[in-house]
C-alpha positions in Angstrom: 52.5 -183.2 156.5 53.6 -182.3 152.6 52.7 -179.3 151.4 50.2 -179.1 148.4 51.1 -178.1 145.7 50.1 -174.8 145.8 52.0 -174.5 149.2 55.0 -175.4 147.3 54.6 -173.4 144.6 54.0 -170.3 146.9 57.2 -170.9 149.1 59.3 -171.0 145.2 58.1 -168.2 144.5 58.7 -166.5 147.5 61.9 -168.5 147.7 62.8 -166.8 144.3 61.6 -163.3 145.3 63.8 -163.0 147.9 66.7 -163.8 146.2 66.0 -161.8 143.5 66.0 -159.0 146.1 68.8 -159.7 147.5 70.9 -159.8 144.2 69.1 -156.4 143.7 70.8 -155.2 146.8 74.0 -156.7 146.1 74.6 -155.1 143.3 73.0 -151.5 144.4 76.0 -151.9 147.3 78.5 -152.8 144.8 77.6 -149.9 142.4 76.2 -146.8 144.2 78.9 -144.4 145.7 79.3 -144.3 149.1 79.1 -141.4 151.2 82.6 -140.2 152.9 81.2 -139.7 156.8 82.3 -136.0 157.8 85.4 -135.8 159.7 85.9 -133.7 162.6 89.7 -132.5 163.7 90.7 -131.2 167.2 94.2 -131.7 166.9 96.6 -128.4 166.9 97.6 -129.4 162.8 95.6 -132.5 162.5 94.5 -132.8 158.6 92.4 -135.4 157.0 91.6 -135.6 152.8 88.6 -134.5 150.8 87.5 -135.5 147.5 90.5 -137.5 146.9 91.9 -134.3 146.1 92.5 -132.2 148.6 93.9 -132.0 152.4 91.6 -130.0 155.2 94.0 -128.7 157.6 93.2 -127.0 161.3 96.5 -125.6 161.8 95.9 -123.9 164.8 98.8 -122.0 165.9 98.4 -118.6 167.5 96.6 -120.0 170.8 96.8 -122.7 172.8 92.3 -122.8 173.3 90.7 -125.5 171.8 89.9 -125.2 167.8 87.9 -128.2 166.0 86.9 -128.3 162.6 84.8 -130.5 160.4 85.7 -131.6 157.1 83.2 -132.4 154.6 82.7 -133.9 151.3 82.8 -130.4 149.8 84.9 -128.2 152.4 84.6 -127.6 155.9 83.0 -125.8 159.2 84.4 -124.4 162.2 82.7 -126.6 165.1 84.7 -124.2 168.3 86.8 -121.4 168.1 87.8 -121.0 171.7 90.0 -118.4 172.8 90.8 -114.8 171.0 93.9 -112.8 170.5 94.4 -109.2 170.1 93.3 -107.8 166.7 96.6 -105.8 166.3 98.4 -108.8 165.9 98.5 -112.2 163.8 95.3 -114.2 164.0 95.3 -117.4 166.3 94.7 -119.5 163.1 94.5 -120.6 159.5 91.7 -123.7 159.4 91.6 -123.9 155.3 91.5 -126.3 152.4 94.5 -126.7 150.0 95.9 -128.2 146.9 99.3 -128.7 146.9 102.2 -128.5 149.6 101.9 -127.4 153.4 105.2 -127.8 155.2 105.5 -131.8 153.7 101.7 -132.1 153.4 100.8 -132.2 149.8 97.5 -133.0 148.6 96.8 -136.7 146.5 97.5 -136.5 143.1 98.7 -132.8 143.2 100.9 -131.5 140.4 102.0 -128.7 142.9 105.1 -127.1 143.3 104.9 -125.6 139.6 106.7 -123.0 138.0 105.4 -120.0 137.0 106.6 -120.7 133.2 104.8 -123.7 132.3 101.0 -122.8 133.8 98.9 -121.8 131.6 95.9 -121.4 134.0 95.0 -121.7 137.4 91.3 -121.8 137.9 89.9 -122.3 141.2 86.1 -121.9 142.9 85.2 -121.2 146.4 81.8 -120.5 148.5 81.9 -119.1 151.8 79.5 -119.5 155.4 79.9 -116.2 157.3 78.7 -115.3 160.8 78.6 -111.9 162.5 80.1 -113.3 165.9 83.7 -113.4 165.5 86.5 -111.3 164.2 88.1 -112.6 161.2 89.3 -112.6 157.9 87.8 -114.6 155.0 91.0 -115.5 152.6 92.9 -117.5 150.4 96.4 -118.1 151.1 98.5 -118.2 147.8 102.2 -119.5 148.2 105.3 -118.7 145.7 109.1 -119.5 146.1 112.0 -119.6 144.4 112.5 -123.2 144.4 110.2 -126.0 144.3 109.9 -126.8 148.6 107.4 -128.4 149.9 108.5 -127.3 153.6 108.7 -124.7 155.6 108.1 -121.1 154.8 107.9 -120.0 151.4 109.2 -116.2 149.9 106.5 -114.7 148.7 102.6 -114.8 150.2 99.6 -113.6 148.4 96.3 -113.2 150.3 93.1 -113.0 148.8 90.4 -111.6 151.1 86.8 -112.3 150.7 85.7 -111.0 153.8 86.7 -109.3 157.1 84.6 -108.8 160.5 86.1 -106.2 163.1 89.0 -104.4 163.5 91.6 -106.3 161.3 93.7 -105.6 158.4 96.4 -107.1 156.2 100.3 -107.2 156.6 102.1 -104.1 156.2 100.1 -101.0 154.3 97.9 -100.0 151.4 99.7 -99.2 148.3 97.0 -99.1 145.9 94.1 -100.4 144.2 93.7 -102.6 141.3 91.4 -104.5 139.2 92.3 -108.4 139.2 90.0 -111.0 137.7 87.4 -108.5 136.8 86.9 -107.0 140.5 88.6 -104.0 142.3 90.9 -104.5 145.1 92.6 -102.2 147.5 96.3 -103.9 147.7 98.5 -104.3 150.8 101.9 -105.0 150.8 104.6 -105.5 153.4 106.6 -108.4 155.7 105.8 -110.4 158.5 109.3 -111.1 159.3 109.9 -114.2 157.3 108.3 -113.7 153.8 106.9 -110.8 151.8 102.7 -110.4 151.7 101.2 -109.3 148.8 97.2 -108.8 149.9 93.8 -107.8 147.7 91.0 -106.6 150.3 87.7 -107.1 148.6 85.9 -103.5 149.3 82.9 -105.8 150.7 82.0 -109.5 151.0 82.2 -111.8 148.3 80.4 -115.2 149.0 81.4 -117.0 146.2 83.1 -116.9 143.2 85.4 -118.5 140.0 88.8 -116.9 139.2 91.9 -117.6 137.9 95.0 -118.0 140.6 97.4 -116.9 138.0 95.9 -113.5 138.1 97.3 -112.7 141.2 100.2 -114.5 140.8 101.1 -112.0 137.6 100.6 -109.3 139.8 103.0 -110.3 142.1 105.5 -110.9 139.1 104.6 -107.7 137.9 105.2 -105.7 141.1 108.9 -107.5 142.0 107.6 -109.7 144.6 108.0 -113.1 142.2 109.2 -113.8 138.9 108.6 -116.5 136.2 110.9 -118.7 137.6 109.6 -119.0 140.7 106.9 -121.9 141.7 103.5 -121.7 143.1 103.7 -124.3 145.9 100.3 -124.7 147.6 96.8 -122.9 146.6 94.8 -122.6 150.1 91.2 -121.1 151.3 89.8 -121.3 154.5 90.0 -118.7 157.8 92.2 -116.4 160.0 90.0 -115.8 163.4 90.8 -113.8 165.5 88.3 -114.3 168.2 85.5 -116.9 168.2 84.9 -118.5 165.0 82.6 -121.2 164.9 80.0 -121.5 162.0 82.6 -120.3 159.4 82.4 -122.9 156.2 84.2 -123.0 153.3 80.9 -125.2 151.7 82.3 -125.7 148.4 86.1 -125.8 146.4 88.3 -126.7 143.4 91.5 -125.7 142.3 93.3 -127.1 139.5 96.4 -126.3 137.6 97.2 -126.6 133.9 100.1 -126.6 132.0 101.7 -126.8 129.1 99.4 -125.9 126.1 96.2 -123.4 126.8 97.5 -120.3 127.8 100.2 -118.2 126.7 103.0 -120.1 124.5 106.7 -119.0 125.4 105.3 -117.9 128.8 108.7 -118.4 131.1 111.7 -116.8 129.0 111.9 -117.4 125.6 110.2 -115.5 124.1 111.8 -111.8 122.7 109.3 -108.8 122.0 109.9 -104.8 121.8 107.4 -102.4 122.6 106.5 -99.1 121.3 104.5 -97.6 123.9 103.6 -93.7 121.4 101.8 -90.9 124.0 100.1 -87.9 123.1 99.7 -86.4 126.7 98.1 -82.7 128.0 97.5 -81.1 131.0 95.4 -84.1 133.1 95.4 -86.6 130.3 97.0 -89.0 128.1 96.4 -91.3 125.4 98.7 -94.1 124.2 99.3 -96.1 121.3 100.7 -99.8 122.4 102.5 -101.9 119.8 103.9 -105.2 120.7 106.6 -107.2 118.7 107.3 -110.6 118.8 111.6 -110.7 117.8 112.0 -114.4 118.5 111.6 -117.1 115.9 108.6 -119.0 117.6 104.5 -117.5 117.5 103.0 -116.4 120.4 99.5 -118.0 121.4 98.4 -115.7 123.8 99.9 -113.0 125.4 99.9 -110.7 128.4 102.2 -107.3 128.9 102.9 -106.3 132.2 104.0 -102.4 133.2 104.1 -100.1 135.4 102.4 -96.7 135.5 103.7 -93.6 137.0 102.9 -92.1 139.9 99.5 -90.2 139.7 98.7 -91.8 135.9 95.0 -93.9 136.0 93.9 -95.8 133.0 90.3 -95.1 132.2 89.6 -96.6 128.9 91.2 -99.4 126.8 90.5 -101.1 123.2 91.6 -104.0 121.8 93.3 -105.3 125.3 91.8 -107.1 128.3 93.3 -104.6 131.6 94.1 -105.8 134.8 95.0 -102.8 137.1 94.2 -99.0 136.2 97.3 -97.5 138.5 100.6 -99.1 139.7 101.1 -102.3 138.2 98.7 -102.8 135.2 98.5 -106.2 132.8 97.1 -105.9 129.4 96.1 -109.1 127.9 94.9 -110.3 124.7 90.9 -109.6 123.2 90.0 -112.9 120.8 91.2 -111.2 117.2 94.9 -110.5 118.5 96.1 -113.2 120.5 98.3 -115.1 117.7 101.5 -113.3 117.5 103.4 -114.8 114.5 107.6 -114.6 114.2 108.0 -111.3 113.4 104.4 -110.4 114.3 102.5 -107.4 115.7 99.7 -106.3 118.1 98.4 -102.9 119.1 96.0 -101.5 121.7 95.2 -98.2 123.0 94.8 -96.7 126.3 93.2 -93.6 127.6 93.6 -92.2 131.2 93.9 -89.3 133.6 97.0 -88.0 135.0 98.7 -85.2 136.9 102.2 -83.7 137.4 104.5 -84.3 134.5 104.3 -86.9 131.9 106.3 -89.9 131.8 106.2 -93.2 129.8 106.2 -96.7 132.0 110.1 -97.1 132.0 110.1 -101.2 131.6 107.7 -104.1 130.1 107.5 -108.0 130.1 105.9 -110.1 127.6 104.4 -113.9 129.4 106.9 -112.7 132.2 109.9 -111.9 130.2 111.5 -108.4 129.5 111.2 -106.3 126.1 112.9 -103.5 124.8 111.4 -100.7 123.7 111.3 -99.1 120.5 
């Protein structure tokens, strides 16, 4: 039997509707990102990649119980945590995301190890998952060495710690507190045996938040644990647990490096400065007068002064400087109207603090990590 016409007409245009549709759905597979599936690691250092960017790592080394994790597109989760350890010794584990270099592991694309000298910045992100029933640390893992390995154990270890549930603490002892990125830390310092730890305790949880890596690194620098020469080899956040575990999530993070031009010019040893550090001091007080010279032949675009204070001197006020620290190791940095310093050039700020026994000036600075003399 033919079809009528209007049969015929009906099955073209169905004919065509369908492959319009289909064409439709070709090109909405061909276009629309696809989803990467969530990856879940049991393997003692089984790692997989995120983003394109970055390497999820479970690194399970302090017990032989089983530990899975669960990488997503943004970060990770803790799926089991068996086992526990004792809380006066090392955690059983170090589940985290990373940019750069973990014993040969380096991330895609990474421009990790760096030196000191040539970043300008280091910002990074991170937001946390916490639960109430385990005992761990919340932290990033910051790693600096001499030379530019991407293997083994590097010299100098900074942890950053968000959070911490039970009866744990850092590496070695407190030696302070200090202001870093705009927040107060207490600061640990001391050696596991194999490298030096440099540690900032938040005083209560922080979820979430936007810093700058090179903060910390400074510090370091600043307190003889680093110097400018040095590289930063791997930037890591994730967990130490020390019993249970599971439901910890790092749920979203970035790091990324930049160098060259952005930050402080002259940052790794070229640059030559004095500093005229002018007190007028009485009983439980001080002011000072701070004036910075750049000696070398090339301008300064940005620049940060590291010291030390005495023992029992606290900075409580500052002008025309940025502070980070009030005891121990302090940085001043630039405010936006003195930041440029020409050949030749000046800058001055003023502190005011608090101090007891008898008066002494800060005995050495560094300008972008590099050593003044003083007027």
């Amino acid at each position: 039997m033919r079809p009528s016409p209007h049969h015929a007409r009906r099955a073209r245009g169905l004919l065509g509707a369908l492959l319009t549709s289909l064409v439709s759905l070709a090109a909405l597979l061909t276009t629309a990102p696809v989803a990467q599936a969530d990856t879940t690691i049991c393997d003692t250092f089984g790692s997989t990649t995120v983003q394109g960017r970055y390497v999820v790592q479970n690194n399970r080394w302090g017990t032989s119980a089983t530990q899975c994790i669960t990488a997503t597109d943004s970060g990770f989760r803790i799926i089991q945590a068996d086992g526990s350890v004792p809380t006066n010794g090392a955690p059983k584990s170090y589940p985290s995301i990373f940019n750069g270099c973990h014993y040969t592991n380096c991330s895609p694309g990474t421009n990790l190890p760096a030196q000191l000298s040539s970043i300008s910045s280091a910002p990074s992100s991170i937001s946390f998952n916490y639960v109430n029933n385990a005992v761990y640390d919340a932290a990033y893992d910051i790693w600096l060495d001499p030379t530019p390995r991407t293997d083994g154990v590097n010299r100098t270890e900074i942890m950053i710690w968000f959070n911490r549930v039970g009866s744990v603490q850092p590496i070695g002892s407190p030696v302070g507190n200090a202001n870093v990125g705009g927040r107060d830390w207490q600061v640990w310092s001391g050696s596991n045996g194999s490298n030096d730890v440099l540690s900032f305790v938040a005083p209560s949880a922080v979820g979430s938040w936007n810093f700058d890596v090179m903060d910390f690194a400074r510090q370091a620098v600043s307190r003889g644990l680093a110097q400018n020469s040095w590289y930063l080899t791997s930037v890591q956040a994730g967990f130490e647990p020390w019993q249970n575990g599971a439901g910890l999530a790092v749920t979203s993070f970035s790091s990324t490096v930049n160098k060259g031009s952005g930050g402080p010019s002259n940052p790794g040893g070229s640059t030559a400065c004095k500093v005229a550090y002018a007190t007028n001091a009485w009983q439980g007080g001080f002011t000072a007068d701070v004036t910075i010279t750049n000696t070398g032949s090339t301008p300064v675009s940005g620049w940060k002064l590291a010291f030390t204070l005495p023992s029992g001197q606290t900075i409580t006020n500052a002008w025309n400087a940025n502070l980070s620290g009030s005891s121990g190791a302090v940085t001043a940095g630039n405010v936006s109207h003195n930041g440029e310093l020409a050949a030749g050039g000046q800058a001055t700020f003023g502190l005011q603090g608090t101090s007891s026994g008898a008066f002494t000036k800060p005995s050495a600075f560094s300008l972008n990590g590099t050593a003044c003399t003083t007027a």
